[in-house]
N, C-alpha and C positions, 0 to 999 in steps of 0.2 A: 869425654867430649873434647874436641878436638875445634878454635873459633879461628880465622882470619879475621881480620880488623883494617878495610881500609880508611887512608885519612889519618893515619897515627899523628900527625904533627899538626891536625886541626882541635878543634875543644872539645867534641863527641868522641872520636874516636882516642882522642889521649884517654878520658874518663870513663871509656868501657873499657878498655885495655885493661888500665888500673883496678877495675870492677873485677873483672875476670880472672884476674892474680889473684885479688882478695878472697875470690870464691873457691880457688883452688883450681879453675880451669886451665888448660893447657890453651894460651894462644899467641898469636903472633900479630902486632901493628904494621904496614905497608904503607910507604907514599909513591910518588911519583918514582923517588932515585929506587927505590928496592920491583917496582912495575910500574910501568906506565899502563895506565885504564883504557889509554885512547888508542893502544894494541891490541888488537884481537888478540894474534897469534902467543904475546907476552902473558897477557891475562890468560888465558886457556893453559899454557904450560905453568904457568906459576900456582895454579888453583890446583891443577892436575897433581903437580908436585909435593904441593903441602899438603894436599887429597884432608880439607876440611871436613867437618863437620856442618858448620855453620860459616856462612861470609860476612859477617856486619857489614855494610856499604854507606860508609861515611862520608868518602870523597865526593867532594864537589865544586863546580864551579859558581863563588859565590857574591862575585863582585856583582851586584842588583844594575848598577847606572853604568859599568864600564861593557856588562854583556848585550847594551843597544848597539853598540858599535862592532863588538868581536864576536857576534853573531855565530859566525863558525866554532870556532874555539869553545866557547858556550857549549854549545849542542854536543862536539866531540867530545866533553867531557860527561854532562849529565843525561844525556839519549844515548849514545852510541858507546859510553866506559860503563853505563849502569846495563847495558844491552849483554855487552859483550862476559861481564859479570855472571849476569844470569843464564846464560850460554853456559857456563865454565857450571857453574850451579849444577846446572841439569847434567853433565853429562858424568858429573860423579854421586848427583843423588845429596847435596846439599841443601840443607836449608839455606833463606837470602831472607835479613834485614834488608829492607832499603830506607833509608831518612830522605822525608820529603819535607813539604813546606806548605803553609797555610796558603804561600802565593799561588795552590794552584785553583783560590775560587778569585771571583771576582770584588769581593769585599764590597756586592752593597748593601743595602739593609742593615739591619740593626740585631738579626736574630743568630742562633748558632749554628756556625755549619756543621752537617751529620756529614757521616762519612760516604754514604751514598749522595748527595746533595750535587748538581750539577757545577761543571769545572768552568772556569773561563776565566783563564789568567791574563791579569793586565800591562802586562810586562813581558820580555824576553825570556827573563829567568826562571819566571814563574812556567814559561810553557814549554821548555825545557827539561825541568822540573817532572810536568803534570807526562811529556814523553816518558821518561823513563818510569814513571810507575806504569804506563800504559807496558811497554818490553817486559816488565817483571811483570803482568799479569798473563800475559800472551804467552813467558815461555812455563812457566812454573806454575807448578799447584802451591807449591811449601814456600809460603811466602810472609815476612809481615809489611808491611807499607807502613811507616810511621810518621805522620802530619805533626809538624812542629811547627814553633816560632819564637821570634824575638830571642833566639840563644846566646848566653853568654857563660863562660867557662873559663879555668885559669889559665889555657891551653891557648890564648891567641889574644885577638884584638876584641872588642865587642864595645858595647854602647855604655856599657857599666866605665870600661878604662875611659873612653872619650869623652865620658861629661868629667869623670874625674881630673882628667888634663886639661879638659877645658877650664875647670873651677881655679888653677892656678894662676890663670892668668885674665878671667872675667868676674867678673861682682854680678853682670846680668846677664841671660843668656834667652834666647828664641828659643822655642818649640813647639815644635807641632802639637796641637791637642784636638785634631778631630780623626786622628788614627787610634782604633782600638785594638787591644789585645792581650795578650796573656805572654809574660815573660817566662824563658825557660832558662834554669838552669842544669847545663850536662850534667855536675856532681847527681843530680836529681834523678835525670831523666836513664842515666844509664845503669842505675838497676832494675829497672823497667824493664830494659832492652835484653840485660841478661836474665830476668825471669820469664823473658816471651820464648827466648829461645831455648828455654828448656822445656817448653810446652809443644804440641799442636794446633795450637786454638789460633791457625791462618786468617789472613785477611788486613782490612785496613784500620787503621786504629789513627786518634788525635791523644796525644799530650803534650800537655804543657803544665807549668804549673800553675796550681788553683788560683783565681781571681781576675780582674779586669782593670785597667790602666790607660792612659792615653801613654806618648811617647815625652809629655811635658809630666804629668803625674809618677811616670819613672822619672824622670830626672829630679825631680821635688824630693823624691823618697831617697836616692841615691846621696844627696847632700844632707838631706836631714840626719841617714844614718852616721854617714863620715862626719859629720859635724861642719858642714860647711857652710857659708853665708853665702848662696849665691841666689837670687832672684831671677826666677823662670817665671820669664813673660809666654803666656799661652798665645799662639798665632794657629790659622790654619794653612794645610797642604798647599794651599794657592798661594798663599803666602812666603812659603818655602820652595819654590820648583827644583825638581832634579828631574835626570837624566829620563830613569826610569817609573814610570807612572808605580805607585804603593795602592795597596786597599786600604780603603778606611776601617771596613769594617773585616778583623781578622780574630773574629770569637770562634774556638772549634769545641763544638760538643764533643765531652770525653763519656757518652751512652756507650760505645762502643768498648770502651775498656772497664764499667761497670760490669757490663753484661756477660763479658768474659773470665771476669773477677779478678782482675787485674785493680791492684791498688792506685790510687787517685795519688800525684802528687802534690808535694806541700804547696799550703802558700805564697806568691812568689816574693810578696812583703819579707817573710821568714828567708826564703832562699837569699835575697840580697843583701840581707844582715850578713849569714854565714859568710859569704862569696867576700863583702866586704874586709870582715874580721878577718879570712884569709889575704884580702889582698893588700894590709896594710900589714899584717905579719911579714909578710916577702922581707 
């Protein structure tokens, strides 16, 4: 088997790459400088060329508040680079990953979203997003859709580094605590991604890892593990305004990866221990 990996220099796709080494697969990471996604003509020769197996589809545009205003740019990248993607897929008979996001429901309620469960993103990014699974269903049968959230990984920025740089320089900090959900972390999630694609078993699937959290209850747990003193006052959403509207409620039932027999990932308590212990190693 033979895997392309876009996104190499995001946290997913660094940590499937890595995956894929250890497994003994033959694949190759790509960002922008090695193709641009927002090419047709670049993606179609370059897919043609390395004539995949499988495409993991990492890349994304994933600034949530800055994609209100750069609308276009947005869409170029996660509608028309995941389009053009699955283009290049079908025309050599590849399997396609693609990584989505919990943003593409509307987050009200309090219950869990299934994977057939009605979409209605409240944001830009989200409906962007919720496009490009729409193009990967329309061109392709050999498909997985994979609904994530709240990812953080060694491979980039994420909310894990931000409270931790925040903590050096605050005793108290806001947070949001009437957003819910489930933290992922990539080391996690991307044996996952390389067990699907050894399979058939297509379609759409939710992981994250096991349990539920506000975005103040992550950060309590982040300092408790690092050892750190800082005092997380819980506020709400209104409280906090940005750019881009969040759901509250971003719980995704993982029925669909039961059912396929696909392993449940850990804890996310447990994954931000590891994650930590790694990132004070550095």
């Amino acid at each position: 088997m033979k895997v392309l990996v876009t996104g190499i220099k995001g946290q997913l796709g660094f940590d499937v790459c890595n995956e894929l080494t250890k497994r003994g697969i033959e694949n190759q990471g790509i960002d922008r400088d090695e193709c641009d996604i927002t090419n047709k003509q670049a993606v179609l020769d370059y897919v043609y060329n390395y004539a995949p197996d499988v495409v993991v589809h990492c890349a994304a545009y994933t600034a949530v508040d800055r994609a209100e205003s750069e609308e276009h740019v947005c869409r170029r990248v996660n509608r028309d680079g995941t389009e053009y993607i699955a283009l290049a897929c079908k025309t050599i008979n590849a399997k396609m990953v693609y990584i989505s996001t919990d943003y593409v429901f509307d987050g009200k309620g309090d219950k869990y979203f299934e994977i057939d469960d009605a979409t209605g993103p409240v944001n830009f990014y989200g409906v962007t997003k919720l496009e490009g699974e729409e193009q990967v269903r329309k061109i392709l049968d050999k498909y997985f859709i994979i609904r994530t959230s709240w990812v953080f990984g060694v491979n980039g920025n994420n909310f894990i580094n931000t409270m931790l740089r925040l903590a050096s320089g605050n005793k108290e900090l806001k947070i949001v605590s009437d957003q819910i959900g489930s933290p992922t972390f990539t080391y996690d999630l991307a044996p996952l991604v390389c067990d699907m694609i050894e399979t058939e078993k297509y379609g759409i699937y939710h992981a994250t890892n096991e349990g539920l959290c506000s975005w103040a209850d992550f950060a309590e747990y982040i300092f408790q593990v690092a050892g750190l003193n800082v005092v997380v006052h819980h506020i709400t959403t209104e409280e906090y305004p940005t750019k881009a509207q969040r759901p509250k409620n971003s719980r995704l039932s993982k029925s669909s990866l039961d059912e396929a027999g696909f392993k449940r990932l850990p804890d996310w308590k447990d994954a931000v221990k590891r994650y930590i212990e790694q990132y004070n190693g550095k």
